[in-house]
C-alpha positions in Angstrom: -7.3 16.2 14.7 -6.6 12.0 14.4 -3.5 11.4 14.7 -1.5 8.8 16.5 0.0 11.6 19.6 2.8 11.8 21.6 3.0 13.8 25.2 5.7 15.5 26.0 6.3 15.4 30.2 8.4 17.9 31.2 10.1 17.7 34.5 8.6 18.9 38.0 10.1 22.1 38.8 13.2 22.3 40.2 14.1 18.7 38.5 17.1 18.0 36.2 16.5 19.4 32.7 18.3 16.0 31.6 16.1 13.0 30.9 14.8 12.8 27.4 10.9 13.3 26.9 8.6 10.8 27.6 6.5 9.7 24.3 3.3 8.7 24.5 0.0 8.0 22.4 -2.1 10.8 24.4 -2.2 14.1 23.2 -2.2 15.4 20.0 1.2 16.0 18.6 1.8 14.5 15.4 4.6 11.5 15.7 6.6 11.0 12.7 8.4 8.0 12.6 11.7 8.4 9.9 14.1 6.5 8.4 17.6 7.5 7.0 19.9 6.3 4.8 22.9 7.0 2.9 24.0 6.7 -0.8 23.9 3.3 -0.8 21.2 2.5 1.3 22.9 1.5 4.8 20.3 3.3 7.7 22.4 6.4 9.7 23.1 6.0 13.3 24.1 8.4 16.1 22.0 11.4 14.7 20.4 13.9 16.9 17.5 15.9 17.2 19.1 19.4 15.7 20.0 17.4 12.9 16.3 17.3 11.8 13.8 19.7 10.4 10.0 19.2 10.1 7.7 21.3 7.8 4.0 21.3 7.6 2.7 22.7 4.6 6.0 24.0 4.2 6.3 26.2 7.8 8.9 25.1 9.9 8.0 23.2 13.3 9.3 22.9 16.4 10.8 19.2 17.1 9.1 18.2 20.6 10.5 14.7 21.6 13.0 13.0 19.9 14.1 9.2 20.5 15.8 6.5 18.3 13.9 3.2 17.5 16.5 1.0 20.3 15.5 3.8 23.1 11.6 3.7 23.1 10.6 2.9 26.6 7.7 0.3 27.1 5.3 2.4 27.3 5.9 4.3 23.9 6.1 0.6 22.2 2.6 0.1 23.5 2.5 -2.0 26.6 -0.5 -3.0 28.0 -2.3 -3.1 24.7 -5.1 -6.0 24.6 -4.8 -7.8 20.7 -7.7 -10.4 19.7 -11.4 -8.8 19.0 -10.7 -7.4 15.6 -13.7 -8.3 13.6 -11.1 -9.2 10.3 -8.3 -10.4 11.9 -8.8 -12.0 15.3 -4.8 -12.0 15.7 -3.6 -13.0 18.8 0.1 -11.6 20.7 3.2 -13.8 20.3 4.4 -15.4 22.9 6.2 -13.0 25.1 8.6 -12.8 28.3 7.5 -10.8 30.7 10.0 -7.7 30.4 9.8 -7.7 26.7 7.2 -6.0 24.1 7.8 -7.0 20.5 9.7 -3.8 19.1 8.6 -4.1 15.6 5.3 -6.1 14.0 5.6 -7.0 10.7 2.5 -8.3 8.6 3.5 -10.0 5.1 0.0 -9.6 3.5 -0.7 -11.6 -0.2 -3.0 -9.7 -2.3 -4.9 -12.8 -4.5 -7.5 -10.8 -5.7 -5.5 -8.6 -7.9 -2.0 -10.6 -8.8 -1.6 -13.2 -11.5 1.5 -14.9 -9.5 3.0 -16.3 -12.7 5.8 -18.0 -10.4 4.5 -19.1 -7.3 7.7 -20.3 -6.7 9.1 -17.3 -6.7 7.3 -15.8 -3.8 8.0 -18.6 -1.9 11.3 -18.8 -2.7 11.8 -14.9 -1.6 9.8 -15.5 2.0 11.6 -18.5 2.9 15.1 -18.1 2.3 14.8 -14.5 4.1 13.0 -15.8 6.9 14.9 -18.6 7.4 17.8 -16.2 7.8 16.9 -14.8 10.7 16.7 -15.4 14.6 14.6 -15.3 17.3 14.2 -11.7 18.7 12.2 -8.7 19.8 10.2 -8.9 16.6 6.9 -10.5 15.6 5.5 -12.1 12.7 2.2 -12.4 11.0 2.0 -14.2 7.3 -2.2 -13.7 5.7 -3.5 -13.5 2.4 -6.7 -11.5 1.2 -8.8 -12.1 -1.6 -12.5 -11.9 -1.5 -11.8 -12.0 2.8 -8.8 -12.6 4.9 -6.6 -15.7 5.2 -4.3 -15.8 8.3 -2.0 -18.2 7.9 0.5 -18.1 10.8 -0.9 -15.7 13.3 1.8 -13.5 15.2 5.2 -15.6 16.0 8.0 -14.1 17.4 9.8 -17.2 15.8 10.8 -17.1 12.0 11.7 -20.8 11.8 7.7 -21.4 12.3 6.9 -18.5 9.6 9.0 -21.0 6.8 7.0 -23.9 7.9 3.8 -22.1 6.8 5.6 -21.2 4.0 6.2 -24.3 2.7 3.2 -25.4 4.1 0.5 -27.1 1.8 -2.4 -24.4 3.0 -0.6 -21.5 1.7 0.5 -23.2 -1.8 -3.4 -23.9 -2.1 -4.3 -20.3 -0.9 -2.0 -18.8 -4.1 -3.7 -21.0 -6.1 -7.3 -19.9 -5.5 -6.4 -16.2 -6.8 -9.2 -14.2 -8.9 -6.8 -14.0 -11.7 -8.1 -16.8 -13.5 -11.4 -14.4 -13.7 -9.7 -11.9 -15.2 -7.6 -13.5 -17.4 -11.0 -15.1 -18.6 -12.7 -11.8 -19.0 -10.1 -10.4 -20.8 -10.1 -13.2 -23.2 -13.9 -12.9 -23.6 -14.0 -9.4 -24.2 -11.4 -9.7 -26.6 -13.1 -12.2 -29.0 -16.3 -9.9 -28.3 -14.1 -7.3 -30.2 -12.7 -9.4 -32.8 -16.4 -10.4 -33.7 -17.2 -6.8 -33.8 -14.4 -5.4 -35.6 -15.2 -8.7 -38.1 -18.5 -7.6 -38.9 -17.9 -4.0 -38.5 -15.1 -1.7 -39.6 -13.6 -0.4 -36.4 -11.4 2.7 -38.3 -14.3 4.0 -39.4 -16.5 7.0 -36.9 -19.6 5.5 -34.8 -21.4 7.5 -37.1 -20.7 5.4 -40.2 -20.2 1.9 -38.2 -23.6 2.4 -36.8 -25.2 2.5 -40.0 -24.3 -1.6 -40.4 -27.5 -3.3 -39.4 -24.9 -6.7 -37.9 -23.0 -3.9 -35.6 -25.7 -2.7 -33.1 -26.1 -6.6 -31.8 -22.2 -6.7 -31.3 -21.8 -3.3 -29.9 -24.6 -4.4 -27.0 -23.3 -7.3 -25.7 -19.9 -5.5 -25.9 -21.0 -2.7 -23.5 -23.4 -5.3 -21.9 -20.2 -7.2 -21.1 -18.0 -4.7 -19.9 -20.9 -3.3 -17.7 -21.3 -6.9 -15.7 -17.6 -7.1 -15.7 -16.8 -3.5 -13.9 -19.5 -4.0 -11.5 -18.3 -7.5 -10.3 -14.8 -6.0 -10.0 -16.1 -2.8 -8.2 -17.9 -4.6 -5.7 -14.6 -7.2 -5.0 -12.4 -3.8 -4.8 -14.5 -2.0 -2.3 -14.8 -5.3 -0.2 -10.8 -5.8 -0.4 -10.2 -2.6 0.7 -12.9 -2.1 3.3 -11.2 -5.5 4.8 -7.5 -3.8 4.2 -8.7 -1.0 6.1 -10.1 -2.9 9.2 -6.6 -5.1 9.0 -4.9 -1.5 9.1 -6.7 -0.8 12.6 -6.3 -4.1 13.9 -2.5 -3.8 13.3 -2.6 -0.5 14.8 -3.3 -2.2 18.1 0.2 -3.9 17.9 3.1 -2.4 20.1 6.2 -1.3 18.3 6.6 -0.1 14.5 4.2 -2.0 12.3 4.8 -2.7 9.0 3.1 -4.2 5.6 5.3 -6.1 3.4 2.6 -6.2 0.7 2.6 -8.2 -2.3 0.5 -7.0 -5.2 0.3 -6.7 -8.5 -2.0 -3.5 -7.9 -5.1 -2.4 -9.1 -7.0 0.4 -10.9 -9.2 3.1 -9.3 -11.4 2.5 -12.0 -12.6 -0.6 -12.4 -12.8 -2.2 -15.8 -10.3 0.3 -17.1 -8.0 -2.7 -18.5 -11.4 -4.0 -20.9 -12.0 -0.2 -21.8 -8.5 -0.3 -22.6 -9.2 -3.0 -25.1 -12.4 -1.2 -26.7 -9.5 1.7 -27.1 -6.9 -0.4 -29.2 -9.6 -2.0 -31.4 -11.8 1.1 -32.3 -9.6 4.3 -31.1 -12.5 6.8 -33.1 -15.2 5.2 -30.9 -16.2 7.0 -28.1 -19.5 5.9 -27.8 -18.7 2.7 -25.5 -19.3 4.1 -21.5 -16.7 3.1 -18.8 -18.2 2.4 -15.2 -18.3 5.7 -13.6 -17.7 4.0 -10.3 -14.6 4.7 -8.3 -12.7 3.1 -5.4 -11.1 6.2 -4.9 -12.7 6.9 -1.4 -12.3 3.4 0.0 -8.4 4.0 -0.7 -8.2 7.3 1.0 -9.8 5.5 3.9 -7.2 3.1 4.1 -4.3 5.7 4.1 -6.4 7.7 6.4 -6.2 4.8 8.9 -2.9 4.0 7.6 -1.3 6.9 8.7 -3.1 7.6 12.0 -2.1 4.3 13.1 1.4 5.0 11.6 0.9 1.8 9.9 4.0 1.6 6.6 3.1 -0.3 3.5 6.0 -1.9 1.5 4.4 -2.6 -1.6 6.4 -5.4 -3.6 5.1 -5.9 -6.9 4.5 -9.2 -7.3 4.6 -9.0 -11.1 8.9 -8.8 -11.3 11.1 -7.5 -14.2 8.0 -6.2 -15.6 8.8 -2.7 -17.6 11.6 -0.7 -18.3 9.3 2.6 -17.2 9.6 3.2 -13.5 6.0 2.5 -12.1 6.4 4.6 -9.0 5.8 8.0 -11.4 2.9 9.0 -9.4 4.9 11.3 -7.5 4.3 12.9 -4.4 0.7 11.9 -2.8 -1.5 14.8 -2.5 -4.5 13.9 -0.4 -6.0 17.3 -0.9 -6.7 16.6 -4.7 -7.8 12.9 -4.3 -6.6 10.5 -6.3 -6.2 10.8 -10.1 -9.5 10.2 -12.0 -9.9 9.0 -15.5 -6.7 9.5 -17.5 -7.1 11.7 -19.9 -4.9 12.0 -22.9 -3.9 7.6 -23.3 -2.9 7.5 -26.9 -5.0 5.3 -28.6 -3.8 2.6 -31.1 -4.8 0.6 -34.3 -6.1 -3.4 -34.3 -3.6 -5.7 -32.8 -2.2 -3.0 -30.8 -4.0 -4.2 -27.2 -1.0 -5.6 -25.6 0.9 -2.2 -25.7 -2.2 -0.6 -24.3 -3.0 -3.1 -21.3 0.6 -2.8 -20.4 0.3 1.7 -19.7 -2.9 0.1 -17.8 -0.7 -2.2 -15.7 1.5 0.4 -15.2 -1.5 2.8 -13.9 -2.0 -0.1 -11.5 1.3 -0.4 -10.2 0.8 3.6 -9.3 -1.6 2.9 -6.3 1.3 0.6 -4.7 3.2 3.2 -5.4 0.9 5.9 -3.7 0.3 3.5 -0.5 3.5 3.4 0.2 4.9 6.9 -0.5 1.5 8.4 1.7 2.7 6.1 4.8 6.7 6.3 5.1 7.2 2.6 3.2 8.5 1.9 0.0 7.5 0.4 -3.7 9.9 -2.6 -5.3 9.3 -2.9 -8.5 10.6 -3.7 -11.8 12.7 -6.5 -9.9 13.1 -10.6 -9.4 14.6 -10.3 -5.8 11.7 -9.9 -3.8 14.5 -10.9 -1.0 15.6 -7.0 -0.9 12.5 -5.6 -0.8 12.0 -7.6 2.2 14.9 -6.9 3.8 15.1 -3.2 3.3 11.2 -3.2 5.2 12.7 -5.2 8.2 15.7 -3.6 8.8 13.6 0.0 8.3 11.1 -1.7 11.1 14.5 -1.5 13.4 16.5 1.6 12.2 14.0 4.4 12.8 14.3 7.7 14.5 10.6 8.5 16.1 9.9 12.9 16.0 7.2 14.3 17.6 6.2 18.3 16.8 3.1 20.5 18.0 1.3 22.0 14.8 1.4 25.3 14.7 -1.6 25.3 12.6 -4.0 24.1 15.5 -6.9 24.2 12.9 -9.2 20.9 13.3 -10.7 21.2 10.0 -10.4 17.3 8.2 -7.7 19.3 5.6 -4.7 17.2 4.6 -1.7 18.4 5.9 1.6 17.6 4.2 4.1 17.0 5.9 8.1 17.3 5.1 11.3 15.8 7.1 14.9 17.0 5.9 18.5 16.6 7.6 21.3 18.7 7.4 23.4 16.9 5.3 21.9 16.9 1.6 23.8 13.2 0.8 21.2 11.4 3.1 17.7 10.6 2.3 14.7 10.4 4.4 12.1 8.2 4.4 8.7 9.4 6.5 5.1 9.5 5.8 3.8 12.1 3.0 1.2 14.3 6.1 -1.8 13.5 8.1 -5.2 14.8 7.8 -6.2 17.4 10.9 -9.7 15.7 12.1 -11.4 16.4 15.5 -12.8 13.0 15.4 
């Protein structure tokens, strides 16, 4: 099976039964790292390993090491690992003293290919008044954006003061500016004169059959499908790319010592590209079925990431760049089930009259919001959305990078068959919540 593994050394015989159990990435056990917090949010010290329990597929397992974030030896952060021949990001190690390993990498990654940014400032604002809150310590930095290819910006620092200059810094006010949302925003605008023109000359109530009969709407209707064919093929092609390069980041990152964590800023994206013009087609003429969506999907590209994600316990805090956006929650996906794939074409989207469009590209936006929600909730992280202080979504991610509890467990399934294994962490007390990844898939690669 692939998964990031922990060995569990027991003494020599005749030794002490005392010292804790040496982790390390060796064997395969599944390592869990998990968070845990109470009512109102503030991370639970001092618990023990009986105060756990870890289900896969819902049968009990058998805790095998146990160890809070502050007592990870060395050699369980990852000493000794060699960073800088990643063929996306060639990232180099932060300056470090001898005797110390960063504890926790943290990677703020700026999604430009599929966020409008309406306030740059914003973002800007958040990163440098939390960064220039903090110190100097035993964590390191990494600040890249990632449109059409990757961006590093300030490559890993173990000093936030240098993190604000970038910032501030000229290059990364230029990078937000050279997003893909203009494109969008363009096509969306073209599209929907394409259907103004067509519903103009044609009455878009009425059934294909009786629309079809008008000699002026079989021109219209061509260079409407024409249109959202180019369109859906351009943004296939930039999706796979951007998450291809996402998934090469997530194994570069997994080369870093210490928790590793995303702070991802994104206004999301659909599985399905060109939904959002579709969407259009839907408001103007909801009898017309007759228009075809691009059957492509970016479905498997996504599972790859998580797939890496997770073996390389890798946490995505997705932030949604977008703000006070809707009053419905956006993380509604639920619980990720790998086993079923993502969700395919929607079915059931209630369809509405001429001049309705807005109303339907904003259940779209909310379908794109979902994925942030699905990488985070498959990895352990979190999804901030619906809110203006991107400060505490950052915050929450670092101190979570700190605050963990790292479990260990032996399947008792030893099945190597690829199958997607959920997997479920609980305490004792029912007032705390736990945060930890959703499962792991059981691979022999």
């Amino acid at each position: 099976m692939v998964v990031v593994a922990i060995a569990v050394c027991a003494a020599g015989e005749g030794a002490a039964q005392t010292e804790a159990p040496v982790i390390r990435a060796n064997v395969r056990e599944v390592l869990v790292p998990v968070v845990v917090t109470d009512h109102k949010g503030h991370h639970v010290d001092g618990l023990k390993e009986e105060d756990f329990n870890v289900l896969e597929d819902g049968t009990p397992q058998r805790i095998v090491a146990f160890r809070k974030a502050s007592d990870l030896t060395e050699s369980e952060l990852g000493g000794g690992v060699v960073i800088g021949t990643a063929p996306v990001l060639n990232l180099t190690p932060a300056a470090l003293p001898a005797e110390a390993l960063p504890r926790s990498t943290y990677l703020v990654l700026v999604d430009l290919l599929h966020s409008e940014f309406a306030d740059f400032g914003q973002v800007r604002r958040a990163l440098t008044k939390f960064f220039a809150g903090q110190a100097p310590g035993d964590s390191q930095y990494i600040l890249a954006t990632m449109g059409r290819g990757v961006q590093v910006v300030k490559d890993s620092t173990r000093d936030p003061a240098a993190l604000v200059e970038s910032v501030r810094g000229e290059s990364f006010a230029t990078m937000l500016g050279e997003g893909e949302s203009a494109t969008v925003r363009n096509d969306a605008a073209q599209f929907n004169r394409l259907a103004q023109d067509y519903c103009a000359a044609c009455d878009c109530s009425a059934y294909p059959a009786v629309r079809d009969q008008v000699p002026a709407c079989s021109g219209r209707k061509a260079a409407m499908q024409q249109f959202l064919n180019a369109s859906s093929e351009r943004t296939w092609a930039l999706t796979e790319n951007f998450l291809a390069t996402l998934d090469r980041l997530v194994s570069t990152l997994g080369t870093m010592p210490g928790s590793r964590t995303v702070l991802f800023l994104s206004d999301g994206w659909n599985d399905l590209p060109g939904r959002d013009l579709y969407t259009i087609l839907q408001a103007y003429g909801p009898k017309d079925q007759s228009f075809q969506l691009n059957p492509r999907s970016t479905g498997n590209r996504f599972l790859a990431v998580l797939h890496d994600a997770v073996r390389n316990n890798v946490k995505f805090y997705s932030l949604d760049s977008r703000g006070v956006y809707t009053q419905a929650s956006l993380a509604s996906a639920g619980d990720f089930d790998a086993s079923q794939g993502l969700n395919q074409a929607r079915a059931g989207r209630t369809s509405v009259t001429p001049g309705g469009e807005d109303s339907m590209l904003r259940a779209v936006a909310e379908e794109n919001g979902q994925i942030l929600a699905q990488l985070s909730r498959a990895t352990g992280g979190l999804f901030y959305h619906n809110s203006n202080d991107l400060e505490r979504g950052l915050r929450r991610a670092f101190d979570d990078g700190h605050a963990y509890y790292m479990l260990a467990y032996t399947p008792s399934n030893a099945a190597q068959d690829g199958s997607y294994r959920k997997i479920t962490v609980a305490v004792k007390n029912p007032k705390l919540t736990v945060l930890a990844k959703a499962g792991y898939w059981a691979s022999a690669n």
